[in-house]
GUVEX-327906 format. One record per residue (C-alpha): x, y, z; residue number from 1. Coordinates in pm, whole numbers, padded with zeros to 5 digits. Last residue first. Example, Ala and Ser with C-alpha at 12.3 -4.5 7.8 and 13.67 -1.06 7.14 Angstrom:
! GUVEX-327906
PT        u        v        w   num
PT    01367   -00106    00714     2
PT    01230   -00450    00780     1
***
This chain:
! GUVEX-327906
PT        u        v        w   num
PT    13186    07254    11154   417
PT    13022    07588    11174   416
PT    12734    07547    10918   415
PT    12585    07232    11105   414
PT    12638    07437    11495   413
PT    12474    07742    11293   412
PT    12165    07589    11194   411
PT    11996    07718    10893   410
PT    11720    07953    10808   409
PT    11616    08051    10472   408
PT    11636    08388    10306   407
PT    11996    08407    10182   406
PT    12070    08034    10072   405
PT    11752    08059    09929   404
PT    11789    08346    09725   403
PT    12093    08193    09655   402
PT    11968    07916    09496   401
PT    11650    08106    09311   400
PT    11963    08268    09135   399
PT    12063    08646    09141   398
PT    12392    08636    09332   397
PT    12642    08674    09052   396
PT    12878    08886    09325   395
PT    12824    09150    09050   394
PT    12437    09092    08999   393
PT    12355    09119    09393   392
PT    12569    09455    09391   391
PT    12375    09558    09086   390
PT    12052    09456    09291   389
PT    12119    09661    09602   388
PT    12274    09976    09385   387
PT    11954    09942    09193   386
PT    11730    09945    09487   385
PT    11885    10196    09668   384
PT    11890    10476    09416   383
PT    11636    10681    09455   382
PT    11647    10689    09815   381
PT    11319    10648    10016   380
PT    11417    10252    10045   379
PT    11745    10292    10236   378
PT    11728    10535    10554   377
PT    11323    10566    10560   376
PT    11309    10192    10492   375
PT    11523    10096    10758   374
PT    11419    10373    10997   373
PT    11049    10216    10969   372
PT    11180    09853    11043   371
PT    11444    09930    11274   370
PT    11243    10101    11516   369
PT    10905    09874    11470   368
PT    11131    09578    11522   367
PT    11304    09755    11844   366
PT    10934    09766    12002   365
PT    10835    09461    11964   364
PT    11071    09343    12134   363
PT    11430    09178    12140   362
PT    11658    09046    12441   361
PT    11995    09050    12474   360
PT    12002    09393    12473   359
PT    12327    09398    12219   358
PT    12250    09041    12093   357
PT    11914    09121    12000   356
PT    12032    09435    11807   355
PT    12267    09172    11659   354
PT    11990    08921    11579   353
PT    11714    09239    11469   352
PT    12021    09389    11186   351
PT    12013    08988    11016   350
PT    11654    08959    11022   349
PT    11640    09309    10831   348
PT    11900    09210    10569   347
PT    11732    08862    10501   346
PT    11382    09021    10490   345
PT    11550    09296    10241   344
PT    11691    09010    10026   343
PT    11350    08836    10006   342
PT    11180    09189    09869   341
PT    11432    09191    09617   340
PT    11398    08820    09528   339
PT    11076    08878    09470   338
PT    11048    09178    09267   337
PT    11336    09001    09031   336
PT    11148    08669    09040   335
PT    10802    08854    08914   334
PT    11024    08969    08600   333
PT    11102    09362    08590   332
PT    10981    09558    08322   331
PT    10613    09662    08271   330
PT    10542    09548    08614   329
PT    10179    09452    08752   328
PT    10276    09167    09021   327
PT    10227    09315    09262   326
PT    10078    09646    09288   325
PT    10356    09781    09515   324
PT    10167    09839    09768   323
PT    09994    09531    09795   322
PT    10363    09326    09788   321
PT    10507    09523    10024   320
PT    10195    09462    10312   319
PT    10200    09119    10232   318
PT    10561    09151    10334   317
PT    10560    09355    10629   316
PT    10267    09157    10752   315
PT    10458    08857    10742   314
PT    10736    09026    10945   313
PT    10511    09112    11235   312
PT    10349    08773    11146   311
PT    10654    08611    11301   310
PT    10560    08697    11671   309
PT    10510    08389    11851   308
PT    10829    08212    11770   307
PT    10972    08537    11661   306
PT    11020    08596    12010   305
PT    11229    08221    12053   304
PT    11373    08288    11709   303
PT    11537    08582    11795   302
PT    11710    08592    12153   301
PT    11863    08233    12187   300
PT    11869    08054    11868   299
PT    11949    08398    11663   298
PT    12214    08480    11914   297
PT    12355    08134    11875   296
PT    12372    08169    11525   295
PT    12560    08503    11518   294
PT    12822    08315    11779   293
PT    12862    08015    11514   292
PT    12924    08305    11232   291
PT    13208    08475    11445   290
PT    13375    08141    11506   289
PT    13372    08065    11154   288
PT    13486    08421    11061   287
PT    13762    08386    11347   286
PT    13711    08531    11672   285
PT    14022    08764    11821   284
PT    13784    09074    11830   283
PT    13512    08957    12056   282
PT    13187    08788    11977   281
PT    13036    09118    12169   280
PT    13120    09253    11816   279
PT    12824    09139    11676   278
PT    12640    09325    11979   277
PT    12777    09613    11929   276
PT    12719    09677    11515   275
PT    12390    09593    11535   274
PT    12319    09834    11816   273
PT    12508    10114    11605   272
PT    12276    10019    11301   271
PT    11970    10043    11512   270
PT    12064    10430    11647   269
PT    12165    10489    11314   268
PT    11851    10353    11175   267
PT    11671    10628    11462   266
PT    11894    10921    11316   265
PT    11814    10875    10937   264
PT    12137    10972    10761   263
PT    12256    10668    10573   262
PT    12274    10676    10195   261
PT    12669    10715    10269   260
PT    12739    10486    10003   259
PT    12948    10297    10288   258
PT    12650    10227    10439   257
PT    12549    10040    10165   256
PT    12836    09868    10160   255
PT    12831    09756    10523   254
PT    12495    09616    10456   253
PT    12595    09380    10164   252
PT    12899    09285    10348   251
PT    12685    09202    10647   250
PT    12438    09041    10381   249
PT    12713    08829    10194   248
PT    12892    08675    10572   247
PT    12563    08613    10718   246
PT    12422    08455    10452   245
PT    12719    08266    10306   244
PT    12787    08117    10674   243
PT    12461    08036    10749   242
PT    12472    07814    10443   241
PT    12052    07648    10345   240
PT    11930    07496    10077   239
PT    11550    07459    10000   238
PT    11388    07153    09893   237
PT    11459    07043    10260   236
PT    11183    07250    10407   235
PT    10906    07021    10217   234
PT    10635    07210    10088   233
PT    10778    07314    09760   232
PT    10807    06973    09674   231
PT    10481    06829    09714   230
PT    10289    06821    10063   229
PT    09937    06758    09938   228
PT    09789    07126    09994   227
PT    10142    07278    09871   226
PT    10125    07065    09589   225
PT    09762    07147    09499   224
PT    09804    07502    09541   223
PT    10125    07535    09304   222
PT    09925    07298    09060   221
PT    09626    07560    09067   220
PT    09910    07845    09047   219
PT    10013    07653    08741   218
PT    09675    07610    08584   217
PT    09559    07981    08559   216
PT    09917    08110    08476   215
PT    09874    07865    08146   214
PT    09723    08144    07956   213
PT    10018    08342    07954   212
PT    10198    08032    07742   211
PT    10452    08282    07555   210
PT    10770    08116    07636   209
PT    10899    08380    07826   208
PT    10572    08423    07979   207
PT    10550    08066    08149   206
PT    10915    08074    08226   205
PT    10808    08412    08444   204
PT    10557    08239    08612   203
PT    10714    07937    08701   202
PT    11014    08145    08826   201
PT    10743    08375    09034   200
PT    10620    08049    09166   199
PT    10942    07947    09290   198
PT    11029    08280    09463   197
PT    10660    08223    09650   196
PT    10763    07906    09796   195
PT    11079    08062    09856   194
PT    10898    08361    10060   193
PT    10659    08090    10255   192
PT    10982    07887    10365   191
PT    11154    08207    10516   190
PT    10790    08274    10720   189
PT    10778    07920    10833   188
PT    10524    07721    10689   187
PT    10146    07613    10826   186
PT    10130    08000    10865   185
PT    09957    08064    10507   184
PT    09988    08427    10512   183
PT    10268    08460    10283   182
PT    10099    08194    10030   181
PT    09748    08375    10015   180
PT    09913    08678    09958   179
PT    10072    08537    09645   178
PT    09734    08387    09523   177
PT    09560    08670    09591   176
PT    09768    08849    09346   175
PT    09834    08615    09117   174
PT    09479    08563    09022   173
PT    09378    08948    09076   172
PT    09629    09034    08801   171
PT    09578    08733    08579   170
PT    09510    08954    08210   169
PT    09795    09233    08347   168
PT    10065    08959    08402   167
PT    10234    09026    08058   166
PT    10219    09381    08029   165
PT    10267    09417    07657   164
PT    09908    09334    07523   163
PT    09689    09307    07842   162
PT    09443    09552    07745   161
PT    09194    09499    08023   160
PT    09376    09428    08336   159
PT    09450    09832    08344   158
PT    09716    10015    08561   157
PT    09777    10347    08677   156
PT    10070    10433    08928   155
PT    10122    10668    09237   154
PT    09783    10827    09245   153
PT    09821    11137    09469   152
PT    09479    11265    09666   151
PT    09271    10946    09662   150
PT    08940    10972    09506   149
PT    08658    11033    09749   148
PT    08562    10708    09970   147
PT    08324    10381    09909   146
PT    08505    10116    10120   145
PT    08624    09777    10037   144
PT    08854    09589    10294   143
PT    09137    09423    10317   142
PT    09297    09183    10585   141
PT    09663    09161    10771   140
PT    09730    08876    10997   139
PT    09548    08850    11335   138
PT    09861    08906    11523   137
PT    09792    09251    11439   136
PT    10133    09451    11524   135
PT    10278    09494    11154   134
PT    10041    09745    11045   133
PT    09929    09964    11306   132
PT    10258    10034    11441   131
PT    10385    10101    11099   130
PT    10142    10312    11057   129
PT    10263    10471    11334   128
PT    10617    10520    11302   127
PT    10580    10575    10904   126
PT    10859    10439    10668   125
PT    10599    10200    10650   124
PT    10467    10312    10372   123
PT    10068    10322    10366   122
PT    09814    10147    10162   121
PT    09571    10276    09962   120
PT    09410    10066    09644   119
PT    09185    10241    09386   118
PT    08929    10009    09152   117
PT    08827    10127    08818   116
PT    09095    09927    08650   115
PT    09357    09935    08891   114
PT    09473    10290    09023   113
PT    09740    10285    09259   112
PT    09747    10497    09606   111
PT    10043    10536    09906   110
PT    10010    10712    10224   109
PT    10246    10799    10452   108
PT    10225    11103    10285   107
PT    09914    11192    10074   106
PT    09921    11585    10189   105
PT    10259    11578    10226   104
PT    10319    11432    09888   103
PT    10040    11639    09666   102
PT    10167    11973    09808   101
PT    09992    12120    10099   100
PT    09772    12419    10053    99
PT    09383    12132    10125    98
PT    09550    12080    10431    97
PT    09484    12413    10566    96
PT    09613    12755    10491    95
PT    09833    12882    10824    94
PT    09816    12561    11006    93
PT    09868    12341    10715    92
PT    10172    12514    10584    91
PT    10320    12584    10950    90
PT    10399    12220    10939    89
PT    10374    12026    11332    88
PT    10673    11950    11540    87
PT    10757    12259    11717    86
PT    10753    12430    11343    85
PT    10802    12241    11024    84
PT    10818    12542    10749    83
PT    11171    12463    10627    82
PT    11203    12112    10634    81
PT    11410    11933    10918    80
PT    11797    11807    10856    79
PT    11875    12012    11159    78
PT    12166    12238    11119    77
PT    12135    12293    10744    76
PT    11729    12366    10755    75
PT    11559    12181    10451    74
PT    11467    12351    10148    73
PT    11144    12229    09994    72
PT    11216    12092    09626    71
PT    11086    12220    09308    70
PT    10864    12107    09028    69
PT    10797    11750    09083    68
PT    10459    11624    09030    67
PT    10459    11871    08662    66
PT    10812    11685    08604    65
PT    11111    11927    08637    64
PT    11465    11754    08572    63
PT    11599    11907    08270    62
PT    11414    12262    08420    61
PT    11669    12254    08652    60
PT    11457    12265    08941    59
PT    11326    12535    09151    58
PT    11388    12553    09562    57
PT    11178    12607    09802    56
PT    11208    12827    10161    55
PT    11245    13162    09948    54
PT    10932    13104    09727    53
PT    10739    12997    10120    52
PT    10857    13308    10254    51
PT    10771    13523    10027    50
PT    10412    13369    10027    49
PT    10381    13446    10373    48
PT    10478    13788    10346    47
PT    10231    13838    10076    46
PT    09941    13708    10217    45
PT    09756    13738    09874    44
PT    09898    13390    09791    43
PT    10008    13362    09382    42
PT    10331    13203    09442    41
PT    10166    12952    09691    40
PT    09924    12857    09398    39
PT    10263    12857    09192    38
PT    10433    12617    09371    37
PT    10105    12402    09448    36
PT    10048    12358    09086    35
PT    10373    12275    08968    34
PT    10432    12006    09245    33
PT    10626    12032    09514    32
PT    10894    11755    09624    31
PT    11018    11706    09958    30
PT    11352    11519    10008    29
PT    11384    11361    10345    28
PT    11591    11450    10626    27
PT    11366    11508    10824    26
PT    10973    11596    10741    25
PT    10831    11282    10807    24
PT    10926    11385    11168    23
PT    11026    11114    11461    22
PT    10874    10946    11774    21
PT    10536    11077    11681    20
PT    10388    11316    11919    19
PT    10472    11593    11729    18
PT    10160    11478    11461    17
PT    09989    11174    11509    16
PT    09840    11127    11220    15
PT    09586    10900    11198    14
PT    09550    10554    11066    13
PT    09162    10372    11202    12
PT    09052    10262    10828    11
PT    09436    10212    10699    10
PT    09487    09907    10930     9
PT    09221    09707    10742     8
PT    09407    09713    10379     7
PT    09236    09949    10243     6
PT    09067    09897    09865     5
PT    08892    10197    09749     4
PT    08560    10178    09503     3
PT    08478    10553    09364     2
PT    08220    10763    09461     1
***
């Protein structure tokens, strides 16, 4: 039986089927692997199998992958797939889990292979593990269990033959490292992801200049400065401009939209609250104006409830960073995962001040909303990421600067006069 490394929240996840707020099956592009297609193909129920050919589609054999051999039709009127039936898939009910196709069988979960150690997590574009993940004031913890394989491994990775993958020989060294800076809760949340957007810039000089070996001795320098209050411990190493973060990430946000990569009815429903209560400022304001009034929203419905409930979005990002096997990468620098996952704080803080502003109030509840509908909406398509980043590259927005001038938190009344 092979090792498995949870993080906590994944030993007591369960569906909850048609009592979940929304359907992983909406809206969403199912893939079916080769070996399912045909195994349904090749059903002696006939009928049933008829219908399942006629409910998927094949494709172009350019784009067919062995994990991706055809696509499950989705219902025009509805957005739902095919086979979903008052909430729960007529698949599983008619020939059991083990009939599903690799991704709805695994889905929300998510599996990497490191050395001879698997790691689950879940994606929170799941109501419920979302729930489970962000909502633990304790802080989010792992655990080893002996378990069967998991079903779909999403990447494969070795620390042994470190030869091209330059963070492969400090893996575990970085990694606990970087979770051990996003949980440390001496720092504010936005100071915690700089701290760790400095490091990654260490790092990646480090490589660059072939000194991999040193990785060992600069996170012990990054420890000892942030246990005896060196520079990336003080707040004012960081700049801050409420004005260029509100103004770049609105614009940022309303371009994405404008892609039309939004069709995820709960994010609309969070997206239409952002949109209300920034314009509760009131047409005639002027962008300074406008900015001053988003500050005052933050100051009076966000930071007092993020005040005691900050690890929501701490989880979040210890959670993105296990899933995502950071910081194994054959391609992207450390800063580059970094900075995106810093961008998408600053673009979710931004939606939960006017959705504050709307209620005037925030909870618990609308983070878990926005949060899962978010990534749903954005992060499940292809293309997201890149568009993000390009548009980030264009505006020549890449730098540990403006990462900074996007991520950490200012006052308005300073920016606004």
């Amino acid at each position: 039986m092979p090792k498995v490394l949870f993080p906590d929240y994944m030993l007591t996840f369960r569906c909850i089927g048609n009592e979940c707020e929304d359907s992983c099956c909406k809206n969403l592009e199912i893939p079916v692997n080769r070996d399912t297609y045909l195994k349904y193909k090749r059903l002696e129920d006939r009928e049933f199998s008829e219908r399942l050919v006629q409910g998927m589609e094949v494709l172009e054999a350019s784009k067919r992958r062995s994990d991706q051999y055809a696509v499950i039709k989705l219902d025009e009127a509805t957005g739902h797939c095919t086979f979903l039936e008052n909430g729960l898939c007529s698949i599983q009910m008619k020939l059991g889990e083990s009939c599903l196709s690799k991704v709805c069988a695994s889905y929300p979960r998510r599996s990497n292979q490191v050395d001879d150690t698997f790691e689950t997590s879940a994606l929170l574009s799941c109501p419920e593990a979302a729930r489970l993940a962000l909502l633990n004031p304790e802080g989010m913890s792992f655990t080893y269990v002996e378990a069967e394989q998991p079903i779909t491994i999403g990447a494969r990775m070795t620390t042994k033959l470190p030869s091209g993958i330059p963070y492969a020989k400090y893996f575990w060294d970085i990694r606990t490292f970087a979770v051990e800076m996003l949980q440390n809760r001496s720092y504010s949340l936005s100071h915690r992801v700089m701290q760790l957007a400095v490091l990654a810039v260490a790092l990646d000089e480090s490589c660059a200049k072939g000194k991999v070996d040193q990785i060992p001795h600069i996170i012990q320098r990054f420890r000892d400065q942030l246990d005896g209050g060196g520079e990336i411990a003080k707040t004012e190493t960081f700049p801050t401009d409420l004005h260029f973060q509100f103004k770049f990430l609105n614009a940022l946000l309303l371009l994405l939209i404008s892609a039309k990569v939004s069709n995820n009815d709960k994010y609309m429903e969070c997206l239409d609250q952002y949109i209300d209560g920034i314009q509760k400022a009131g047409d005639g304001f002027s962008e300074q104006e406008l900015v001053r009034y988003y500050g005052e929203c933050r100051r009076n419905y966000y930071d007092p409830f993020m005040a005691e409930h900050e690890y929501i979005f701490e989880n979040y990002l210890v959670n993105q960073l296990f899933s995502s096997a950071f910081p194994y990468d054959t391609e992207l620098k450390l800063f580059t995962k970094v900075f995106y996952m810093g961008v998408i704080y600053g673009l979710l803080r931004m939606q939960l001040i006017g959705m504050a502003a709307c209620h005037e109030r925030l909870t618990a509840d609308m983070i878990i909303q926005l949060i899962y509908s978010f990534i749903r909406n954005f992060e499940h398509n292809q293309n997201f990421k890149k568009v993000l980043l390009e548009q980030c590259e264009a505006g020549n927005i890449r730098t540990l600067g403006h990462l900074s001038l996007l991520v950490m938190e200012s006052d308005a009344m300073e920016d606004s006069r």
